[in-house]
Backbone and ligand atoms as CSV (ligand in chain L), in Angstrom:
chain,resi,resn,atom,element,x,y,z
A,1,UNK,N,N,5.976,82.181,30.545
A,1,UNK,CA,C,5.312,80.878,30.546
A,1,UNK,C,C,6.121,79.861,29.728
A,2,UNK,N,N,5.987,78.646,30.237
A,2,UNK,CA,C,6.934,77.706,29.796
A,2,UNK,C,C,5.701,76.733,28.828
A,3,UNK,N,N,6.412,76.019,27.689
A,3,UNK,CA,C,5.643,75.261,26.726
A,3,UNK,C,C,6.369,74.143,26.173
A,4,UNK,N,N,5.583,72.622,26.213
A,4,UNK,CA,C,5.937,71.384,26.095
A,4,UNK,C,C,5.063,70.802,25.175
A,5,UNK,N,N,5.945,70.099,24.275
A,5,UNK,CA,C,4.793,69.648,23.154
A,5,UNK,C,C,5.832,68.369,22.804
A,6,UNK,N,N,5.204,66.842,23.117
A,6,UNK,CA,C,5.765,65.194,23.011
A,6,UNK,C,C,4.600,64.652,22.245
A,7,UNK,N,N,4.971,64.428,21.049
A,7,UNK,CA,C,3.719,63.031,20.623
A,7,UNK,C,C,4.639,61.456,21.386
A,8,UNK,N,N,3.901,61.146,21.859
A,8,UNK,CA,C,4.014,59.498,22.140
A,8,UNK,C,C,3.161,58.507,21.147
A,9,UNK,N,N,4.376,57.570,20.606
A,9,UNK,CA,C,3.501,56.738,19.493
A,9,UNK,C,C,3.607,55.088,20.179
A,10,UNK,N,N,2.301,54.619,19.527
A,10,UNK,CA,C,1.722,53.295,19.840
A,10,UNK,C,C,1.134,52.497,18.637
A,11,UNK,N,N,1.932,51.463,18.647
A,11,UNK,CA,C,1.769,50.331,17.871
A,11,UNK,C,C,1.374,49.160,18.532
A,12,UNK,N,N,-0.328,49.240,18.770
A,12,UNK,CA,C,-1.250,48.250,19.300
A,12,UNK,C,C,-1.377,47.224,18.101
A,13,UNK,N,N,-1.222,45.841,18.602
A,13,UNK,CA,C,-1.121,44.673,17.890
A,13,UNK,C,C,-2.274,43.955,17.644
A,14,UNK,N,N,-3.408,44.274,18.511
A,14,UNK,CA,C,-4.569,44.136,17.976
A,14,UNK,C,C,-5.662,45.216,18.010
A,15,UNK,N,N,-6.911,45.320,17.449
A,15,UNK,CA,C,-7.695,45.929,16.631
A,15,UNK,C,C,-8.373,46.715,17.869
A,16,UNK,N,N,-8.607,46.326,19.347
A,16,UNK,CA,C,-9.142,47.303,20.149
A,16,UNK,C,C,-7.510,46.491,21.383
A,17,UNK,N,N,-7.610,47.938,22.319
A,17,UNK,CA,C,-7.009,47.482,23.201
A,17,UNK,C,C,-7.524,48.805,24.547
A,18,UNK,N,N,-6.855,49.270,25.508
A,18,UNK,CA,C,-6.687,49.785,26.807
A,18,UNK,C,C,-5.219,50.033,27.341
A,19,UNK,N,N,-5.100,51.151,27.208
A,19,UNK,CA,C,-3.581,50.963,27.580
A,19,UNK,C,C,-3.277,52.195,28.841
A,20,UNK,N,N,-2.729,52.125,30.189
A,20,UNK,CA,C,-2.750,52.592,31.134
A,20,UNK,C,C,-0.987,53.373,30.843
A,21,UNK,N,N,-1.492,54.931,30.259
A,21,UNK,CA,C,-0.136,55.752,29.915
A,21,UNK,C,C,-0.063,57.312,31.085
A,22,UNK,N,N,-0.287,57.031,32.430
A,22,UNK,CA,C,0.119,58.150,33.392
A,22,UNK,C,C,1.111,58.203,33.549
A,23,UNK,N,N,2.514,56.826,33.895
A,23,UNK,CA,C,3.863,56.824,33.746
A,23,UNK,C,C,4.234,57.678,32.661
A,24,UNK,N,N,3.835,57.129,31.547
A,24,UNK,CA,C,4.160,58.172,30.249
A,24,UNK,C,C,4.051,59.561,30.662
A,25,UNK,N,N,3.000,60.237,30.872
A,25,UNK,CA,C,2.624,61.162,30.901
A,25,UNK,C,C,3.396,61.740,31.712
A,26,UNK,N,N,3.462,61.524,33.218
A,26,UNK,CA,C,4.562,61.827,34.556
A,26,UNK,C,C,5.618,62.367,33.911
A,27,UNK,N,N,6.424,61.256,33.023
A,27,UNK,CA,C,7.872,61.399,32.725
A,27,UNK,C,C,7.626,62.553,31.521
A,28,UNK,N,N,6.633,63.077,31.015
A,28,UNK,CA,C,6.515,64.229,29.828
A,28,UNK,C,C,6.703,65.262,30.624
A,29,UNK,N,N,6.026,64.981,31.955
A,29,UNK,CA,C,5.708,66.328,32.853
A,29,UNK,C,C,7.362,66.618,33.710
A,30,UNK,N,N,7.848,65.918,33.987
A,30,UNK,CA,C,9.121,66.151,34.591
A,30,UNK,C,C,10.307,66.474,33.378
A,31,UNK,N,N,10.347,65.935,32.241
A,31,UNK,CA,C,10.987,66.612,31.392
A,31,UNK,C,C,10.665,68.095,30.882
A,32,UNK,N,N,8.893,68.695,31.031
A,32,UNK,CA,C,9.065,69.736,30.948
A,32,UNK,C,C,9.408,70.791,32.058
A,33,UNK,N,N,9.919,69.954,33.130
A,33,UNK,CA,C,10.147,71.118,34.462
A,33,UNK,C,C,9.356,71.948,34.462
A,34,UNK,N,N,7.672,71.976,34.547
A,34,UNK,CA,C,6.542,73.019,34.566
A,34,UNK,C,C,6.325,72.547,35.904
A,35,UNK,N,N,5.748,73.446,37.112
A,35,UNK,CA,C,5.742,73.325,38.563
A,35,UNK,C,C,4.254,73.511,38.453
A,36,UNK,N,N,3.361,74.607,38.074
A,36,UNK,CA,C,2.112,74.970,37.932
A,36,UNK,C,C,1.573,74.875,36.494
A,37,UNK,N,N,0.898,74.619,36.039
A,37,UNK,CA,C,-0.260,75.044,34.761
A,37,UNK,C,C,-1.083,73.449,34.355
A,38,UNK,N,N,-1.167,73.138,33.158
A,38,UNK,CA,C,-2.312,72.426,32.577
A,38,UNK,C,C,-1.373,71.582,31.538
A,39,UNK,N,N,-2.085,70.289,31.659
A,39,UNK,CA,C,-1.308,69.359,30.671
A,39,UNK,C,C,-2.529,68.599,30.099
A,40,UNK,N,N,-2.598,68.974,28.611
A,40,UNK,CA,C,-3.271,68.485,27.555
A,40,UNK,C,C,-3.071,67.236,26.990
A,41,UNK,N,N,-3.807,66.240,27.161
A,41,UNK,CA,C,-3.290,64.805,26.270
A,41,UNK,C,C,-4.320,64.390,25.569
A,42,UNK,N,N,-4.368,64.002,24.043
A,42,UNK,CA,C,-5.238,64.315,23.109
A,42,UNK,C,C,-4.464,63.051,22.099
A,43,UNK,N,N,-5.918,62.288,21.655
A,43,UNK,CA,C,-5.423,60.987,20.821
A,43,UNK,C,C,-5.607,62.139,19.316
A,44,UNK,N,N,-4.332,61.470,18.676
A,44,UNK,CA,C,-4.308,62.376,16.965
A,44,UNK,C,C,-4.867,61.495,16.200
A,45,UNK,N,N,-5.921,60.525,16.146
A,45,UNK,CA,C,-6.532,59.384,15.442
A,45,UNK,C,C,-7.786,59.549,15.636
A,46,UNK,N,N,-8.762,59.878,14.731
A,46,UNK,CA,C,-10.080,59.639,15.226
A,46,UNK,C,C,-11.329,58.258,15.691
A,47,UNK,N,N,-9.850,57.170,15.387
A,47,UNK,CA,C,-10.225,56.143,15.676
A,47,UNK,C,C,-9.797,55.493,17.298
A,48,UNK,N,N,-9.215,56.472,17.991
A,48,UNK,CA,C,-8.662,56.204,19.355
A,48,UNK,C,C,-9.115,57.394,20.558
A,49,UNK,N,N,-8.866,57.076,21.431
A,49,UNK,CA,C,-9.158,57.878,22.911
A,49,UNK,C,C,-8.086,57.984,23.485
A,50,UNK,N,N,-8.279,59.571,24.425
A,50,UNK,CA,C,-7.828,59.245,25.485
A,50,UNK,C,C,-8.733,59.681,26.727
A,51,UNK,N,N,-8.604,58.992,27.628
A,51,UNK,CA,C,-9.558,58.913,28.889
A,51,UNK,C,C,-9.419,58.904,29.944
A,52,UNK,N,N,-9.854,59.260,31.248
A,52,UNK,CA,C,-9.500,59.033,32.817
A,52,UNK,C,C,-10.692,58.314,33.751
A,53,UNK,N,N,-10.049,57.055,34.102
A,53,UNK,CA,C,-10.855,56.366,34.609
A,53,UNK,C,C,-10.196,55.458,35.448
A,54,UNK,N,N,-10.735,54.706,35.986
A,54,UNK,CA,C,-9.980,53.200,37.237
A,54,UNK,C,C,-8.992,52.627,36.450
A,55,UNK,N,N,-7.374,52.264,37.146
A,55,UNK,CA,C,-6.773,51.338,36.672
A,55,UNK,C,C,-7.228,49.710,37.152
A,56,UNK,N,N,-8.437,49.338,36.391
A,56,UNK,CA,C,-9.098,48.395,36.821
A,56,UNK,C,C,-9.637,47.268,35.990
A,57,UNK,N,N,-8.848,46.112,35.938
A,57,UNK,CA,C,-9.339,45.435,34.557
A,57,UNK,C,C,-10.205,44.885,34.271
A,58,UNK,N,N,-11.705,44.710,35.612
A,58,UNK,CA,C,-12.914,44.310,35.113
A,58,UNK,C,C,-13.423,45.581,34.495
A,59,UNK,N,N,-13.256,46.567,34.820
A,59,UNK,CA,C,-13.992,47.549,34.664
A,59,UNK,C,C,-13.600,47.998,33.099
A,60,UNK,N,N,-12.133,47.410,32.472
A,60,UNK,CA,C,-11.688,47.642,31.068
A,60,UNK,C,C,-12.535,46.657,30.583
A,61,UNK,N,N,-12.560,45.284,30.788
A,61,UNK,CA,C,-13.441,44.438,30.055
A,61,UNK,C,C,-14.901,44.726,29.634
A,62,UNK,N,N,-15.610,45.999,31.225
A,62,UNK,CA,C,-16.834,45.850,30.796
A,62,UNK,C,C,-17.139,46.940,29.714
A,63,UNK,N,N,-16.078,47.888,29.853
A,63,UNK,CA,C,-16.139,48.935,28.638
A,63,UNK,C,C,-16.514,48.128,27.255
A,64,UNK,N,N,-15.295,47.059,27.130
A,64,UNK,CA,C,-14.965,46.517,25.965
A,64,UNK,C,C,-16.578,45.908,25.488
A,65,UNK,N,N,-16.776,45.458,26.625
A,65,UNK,CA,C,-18.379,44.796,26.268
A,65,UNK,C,C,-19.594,45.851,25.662
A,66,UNK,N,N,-19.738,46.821,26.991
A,66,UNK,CA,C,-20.625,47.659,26.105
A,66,UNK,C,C,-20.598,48.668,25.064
A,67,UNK,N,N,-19.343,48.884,24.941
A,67,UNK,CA,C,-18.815,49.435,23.701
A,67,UNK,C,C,-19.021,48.431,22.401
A,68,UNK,N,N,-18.745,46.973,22.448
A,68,UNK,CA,C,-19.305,45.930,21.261
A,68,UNK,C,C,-20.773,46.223,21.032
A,69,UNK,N,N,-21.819,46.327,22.318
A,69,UNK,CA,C,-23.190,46.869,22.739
A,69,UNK,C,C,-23.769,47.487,21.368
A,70,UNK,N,N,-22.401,48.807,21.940
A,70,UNK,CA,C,-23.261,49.980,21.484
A,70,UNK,C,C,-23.109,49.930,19.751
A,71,UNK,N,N,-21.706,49.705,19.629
A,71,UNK,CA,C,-21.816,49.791,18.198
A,71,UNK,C,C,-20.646,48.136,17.795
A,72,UNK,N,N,-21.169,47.024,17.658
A,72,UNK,CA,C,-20.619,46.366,17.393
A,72,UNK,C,C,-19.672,46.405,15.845
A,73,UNK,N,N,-18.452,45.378,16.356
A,73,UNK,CA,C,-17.734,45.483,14.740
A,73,UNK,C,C,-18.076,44.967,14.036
A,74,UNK,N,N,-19.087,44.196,13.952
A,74,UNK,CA,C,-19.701,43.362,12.877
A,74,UNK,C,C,-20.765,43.004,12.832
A,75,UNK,N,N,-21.503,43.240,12.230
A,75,UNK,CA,C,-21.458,43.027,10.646
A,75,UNK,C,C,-20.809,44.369,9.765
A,76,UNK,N,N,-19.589,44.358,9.334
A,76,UNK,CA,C,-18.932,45.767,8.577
A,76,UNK,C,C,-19.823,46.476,8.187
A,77,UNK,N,N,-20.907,45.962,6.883
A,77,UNK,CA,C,-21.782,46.423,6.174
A,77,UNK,C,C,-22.837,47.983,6.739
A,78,UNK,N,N,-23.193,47.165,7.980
A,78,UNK,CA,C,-23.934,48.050,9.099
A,78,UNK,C,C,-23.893,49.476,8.762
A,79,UNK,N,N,-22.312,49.766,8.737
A,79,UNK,CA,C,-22.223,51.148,9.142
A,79,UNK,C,C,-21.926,51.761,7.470
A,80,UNK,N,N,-22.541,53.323,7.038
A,80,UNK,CA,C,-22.375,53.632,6.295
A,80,UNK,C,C,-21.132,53.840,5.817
A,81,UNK,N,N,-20.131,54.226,6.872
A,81,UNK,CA,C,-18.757,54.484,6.732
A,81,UNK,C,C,-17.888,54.079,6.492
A,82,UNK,N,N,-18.174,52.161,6.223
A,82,UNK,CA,C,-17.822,51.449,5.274
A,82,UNK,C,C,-17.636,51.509,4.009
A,83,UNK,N,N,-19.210,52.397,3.554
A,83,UNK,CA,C,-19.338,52.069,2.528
A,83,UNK,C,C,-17.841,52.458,1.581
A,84,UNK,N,N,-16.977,53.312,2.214
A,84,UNK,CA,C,-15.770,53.968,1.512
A,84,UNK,C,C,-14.977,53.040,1.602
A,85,UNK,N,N,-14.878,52.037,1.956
A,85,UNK,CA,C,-14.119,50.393,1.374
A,85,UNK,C,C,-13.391,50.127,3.219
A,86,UNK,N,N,-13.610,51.124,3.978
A,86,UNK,CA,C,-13.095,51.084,5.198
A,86,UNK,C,C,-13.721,49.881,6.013
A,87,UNK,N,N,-13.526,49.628,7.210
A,87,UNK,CA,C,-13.954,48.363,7.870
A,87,UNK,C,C,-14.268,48.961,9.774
A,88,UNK,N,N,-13.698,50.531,9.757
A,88,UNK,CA,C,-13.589,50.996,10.838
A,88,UNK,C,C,-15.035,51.539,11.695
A,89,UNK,N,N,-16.112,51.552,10.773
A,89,UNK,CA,C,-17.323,52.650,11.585
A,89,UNK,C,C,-17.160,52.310,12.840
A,90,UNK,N,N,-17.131,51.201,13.060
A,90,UNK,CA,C,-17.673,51.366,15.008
A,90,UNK,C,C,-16.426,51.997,15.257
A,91,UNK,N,N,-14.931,51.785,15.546
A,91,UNK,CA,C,-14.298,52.889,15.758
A,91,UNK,C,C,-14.270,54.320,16.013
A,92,UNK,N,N,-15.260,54.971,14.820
A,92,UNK,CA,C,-15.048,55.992,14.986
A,92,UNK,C,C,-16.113,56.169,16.543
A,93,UNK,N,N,-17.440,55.619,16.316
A,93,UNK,CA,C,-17.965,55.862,17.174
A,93,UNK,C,C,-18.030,55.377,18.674
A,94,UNK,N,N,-16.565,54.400,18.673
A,94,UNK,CA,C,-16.532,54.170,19.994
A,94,UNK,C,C,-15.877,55.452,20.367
A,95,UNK,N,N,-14.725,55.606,19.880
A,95,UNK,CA,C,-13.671,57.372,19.776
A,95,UNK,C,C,-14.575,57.991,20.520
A,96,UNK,N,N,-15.924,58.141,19.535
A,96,UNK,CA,C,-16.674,59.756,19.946
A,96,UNK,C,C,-17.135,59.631,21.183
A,97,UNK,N,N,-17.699,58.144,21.707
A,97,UNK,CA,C,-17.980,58.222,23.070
A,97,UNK,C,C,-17.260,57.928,24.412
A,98,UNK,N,N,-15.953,57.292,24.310
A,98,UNK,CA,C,-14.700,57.404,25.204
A,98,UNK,C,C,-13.749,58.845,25.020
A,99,UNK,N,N,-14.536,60.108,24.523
A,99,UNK,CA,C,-13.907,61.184,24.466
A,99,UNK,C,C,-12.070,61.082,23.258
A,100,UNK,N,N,-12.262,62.457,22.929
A,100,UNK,CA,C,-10.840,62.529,22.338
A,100,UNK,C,C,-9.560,63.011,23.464
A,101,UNK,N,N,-9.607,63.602,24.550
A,101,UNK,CA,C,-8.660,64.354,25.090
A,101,UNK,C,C,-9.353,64.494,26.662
A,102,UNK,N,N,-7.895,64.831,27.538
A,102,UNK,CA,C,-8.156,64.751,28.828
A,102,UNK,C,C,-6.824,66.276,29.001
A,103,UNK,N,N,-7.867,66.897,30.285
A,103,UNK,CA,C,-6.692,67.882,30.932
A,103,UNK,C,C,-6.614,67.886,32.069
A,104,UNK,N,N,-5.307,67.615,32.782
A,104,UNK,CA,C,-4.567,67.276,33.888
A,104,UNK,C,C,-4.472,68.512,34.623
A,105,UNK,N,N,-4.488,69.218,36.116
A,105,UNK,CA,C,-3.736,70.266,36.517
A,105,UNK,C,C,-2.739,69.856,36.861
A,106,UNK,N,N,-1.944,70.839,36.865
A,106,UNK,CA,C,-0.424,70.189,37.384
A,106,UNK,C,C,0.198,71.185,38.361
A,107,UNK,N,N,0.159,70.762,39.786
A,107,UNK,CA,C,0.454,71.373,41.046
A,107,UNK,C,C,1.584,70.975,41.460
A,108,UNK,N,N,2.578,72.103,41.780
A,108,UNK,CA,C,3.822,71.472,42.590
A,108,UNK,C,C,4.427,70.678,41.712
A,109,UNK,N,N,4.434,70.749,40.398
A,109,UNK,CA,C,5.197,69.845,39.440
A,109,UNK,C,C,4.558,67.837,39.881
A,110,UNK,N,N,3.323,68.011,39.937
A,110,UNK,CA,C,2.467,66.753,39.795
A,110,UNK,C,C,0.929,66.863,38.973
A,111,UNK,N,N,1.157,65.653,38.558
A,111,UNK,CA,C,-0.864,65.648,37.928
A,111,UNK,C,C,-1.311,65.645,39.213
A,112,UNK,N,N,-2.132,66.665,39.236
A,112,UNK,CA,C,-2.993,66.568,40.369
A,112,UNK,C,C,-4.396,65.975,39.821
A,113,UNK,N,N,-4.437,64.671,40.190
A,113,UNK,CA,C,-5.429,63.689,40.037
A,113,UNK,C,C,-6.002,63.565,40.826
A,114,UNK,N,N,-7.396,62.804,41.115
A,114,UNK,CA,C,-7.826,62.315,42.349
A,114,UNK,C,C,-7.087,61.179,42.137
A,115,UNK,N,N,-7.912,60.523,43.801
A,115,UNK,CA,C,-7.168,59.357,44.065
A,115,UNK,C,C,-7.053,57.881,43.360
A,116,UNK,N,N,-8.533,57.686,42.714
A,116,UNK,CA,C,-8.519,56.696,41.913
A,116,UNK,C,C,-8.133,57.015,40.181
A,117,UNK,N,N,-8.044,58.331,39.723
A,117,UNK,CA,C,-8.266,58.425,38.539
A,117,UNK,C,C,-6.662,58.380,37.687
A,118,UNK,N,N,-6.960,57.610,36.455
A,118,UNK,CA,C,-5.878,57.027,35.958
A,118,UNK,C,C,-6.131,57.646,34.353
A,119,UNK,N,N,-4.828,57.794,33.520
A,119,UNK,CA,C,-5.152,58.162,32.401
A,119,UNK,C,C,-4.568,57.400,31.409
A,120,UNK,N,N,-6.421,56.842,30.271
A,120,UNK,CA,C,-5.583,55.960,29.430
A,120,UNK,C,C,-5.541,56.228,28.119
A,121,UNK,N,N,-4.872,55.202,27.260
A,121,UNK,CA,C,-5.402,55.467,25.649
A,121,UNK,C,C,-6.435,54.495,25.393
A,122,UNK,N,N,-7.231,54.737,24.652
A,122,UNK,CA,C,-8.108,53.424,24.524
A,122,UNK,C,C,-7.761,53.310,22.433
A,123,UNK,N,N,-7.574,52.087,22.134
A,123,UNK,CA,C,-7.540,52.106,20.448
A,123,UNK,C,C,-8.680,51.543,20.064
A,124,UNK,N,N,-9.027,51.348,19.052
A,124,UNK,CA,C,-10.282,51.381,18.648
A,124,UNK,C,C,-10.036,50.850,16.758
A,125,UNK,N,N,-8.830,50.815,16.586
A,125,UNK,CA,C,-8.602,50.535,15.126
A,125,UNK,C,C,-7.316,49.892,14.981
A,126,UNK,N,N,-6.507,49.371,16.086
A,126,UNK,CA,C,-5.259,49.013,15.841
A,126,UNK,C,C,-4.665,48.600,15.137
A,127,UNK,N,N,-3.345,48.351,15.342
A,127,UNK,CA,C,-2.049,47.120,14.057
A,127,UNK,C,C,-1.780,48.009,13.403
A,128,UNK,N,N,-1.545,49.462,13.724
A,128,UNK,CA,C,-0.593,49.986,13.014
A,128,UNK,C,C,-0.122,51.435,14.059
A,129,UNK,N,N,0.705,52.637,13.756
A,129,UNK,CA,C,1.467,52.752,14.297
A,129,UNK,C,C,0.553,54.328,14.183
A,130,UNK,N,N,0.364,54.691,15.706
A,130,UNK,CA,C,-0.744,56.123,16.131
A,130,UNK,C,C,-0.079,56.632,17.584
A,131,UNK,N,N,-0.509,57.955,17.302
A,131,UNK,CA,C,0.231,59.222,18.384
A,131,UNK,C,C,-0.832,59.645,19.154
A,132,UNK,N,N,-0.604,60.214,20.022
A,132,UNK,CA,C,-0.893,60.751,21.222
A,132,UNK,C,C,-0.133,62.332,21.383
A,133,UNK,N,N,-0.918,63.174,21.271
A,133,UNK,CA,C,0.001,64.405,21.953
A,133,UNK,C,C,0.015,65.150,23.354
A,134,UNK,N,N,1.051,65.521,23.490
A,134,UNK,CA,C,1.008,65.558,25.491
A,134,UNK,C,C,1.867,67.401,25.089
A,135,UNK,N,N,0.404,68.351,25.299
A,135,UNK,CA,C,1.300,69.675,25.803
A,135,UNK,C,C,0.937,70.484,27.007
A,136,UNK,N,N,2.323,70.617,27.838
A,136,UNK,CA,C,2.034,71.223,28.962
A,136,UNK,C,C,2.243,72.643,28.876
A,137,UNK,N,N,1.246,73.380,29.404
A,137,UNK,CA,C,2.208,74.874,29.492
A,137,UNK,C,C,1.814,75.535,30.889
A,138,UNK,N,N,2.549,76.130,31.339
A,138,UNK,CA,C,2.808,76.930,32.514
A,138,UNK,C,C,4.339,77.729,33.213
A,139,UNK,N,N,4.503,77.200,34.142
A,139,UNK,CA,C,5.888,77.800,34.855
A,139,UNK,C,C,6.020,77.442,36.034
L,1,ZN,ZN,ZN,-12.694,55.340,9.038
């Protein structure tokens, strides 16, 4: 069995963003020359995602909306998890509900995806500099 292990890093310039990384991912998968098995992609931040969904930008906006919904960034105070001088709570809990990690099969040396499904990072704490890890293993 063959084994691939790439962090990909991202330096989002503002504080939430959406970022559409399957190209990324593709080019991890063809550098590991794996034909069959499973490819793991997993945000290393508990303030970020990664996710599979439409490459579709109303459909990113409306995330963005009900994600403000669910746990808005402000008022800081709100969240207890402030209280540690941090500014991040809704972060964490957008994280927990756009999932931490996605797994790909990989057939014939391709993500075998459906047809609409796209894989992204979502940030949740940006302006500074966060990884992504991508491991494939098979043969
Ligand atoms: Zn925090």
């Amino acid at each position: 069995m063959k084994s691939y292990r790439k962090e990909l890093w991202f330096d989002i310039p503002t504080r939430r963003a959406f970022l559409h990384i399957t190209p990324k991912v593709e080019e991890c998968l063809r550098e590991s020359g794996i034909r069959e098995g499973l490819c793991l992609v997993n945000a290393m931040h508990i303030t970020a995602s990664v996710f599979i969904n439409d490459n579709e930008s109303g459909l990113h906006a409306d995330y963005e909306r009900w994600l403000e919904q669910l746990a808005p960034h402000e008022p800081i105070r709100q969240y207890r998890h402030n209280d540690t001088g941090e500014d991040n709570g809704d972060a964490h809990l957008k994280r927990q509900i756009m999932g931490r990690e996605v797994v790909v099969a990989v057939t014939e040396g391709r993500l075998d995806l459906g047809p609409w499904e796209r894989i992204f990072y979502g940030e949740f704490d940006g302006r500074r500099r966060k990884r992504v890890l991508v491991k494939i293993i098979g043969e």
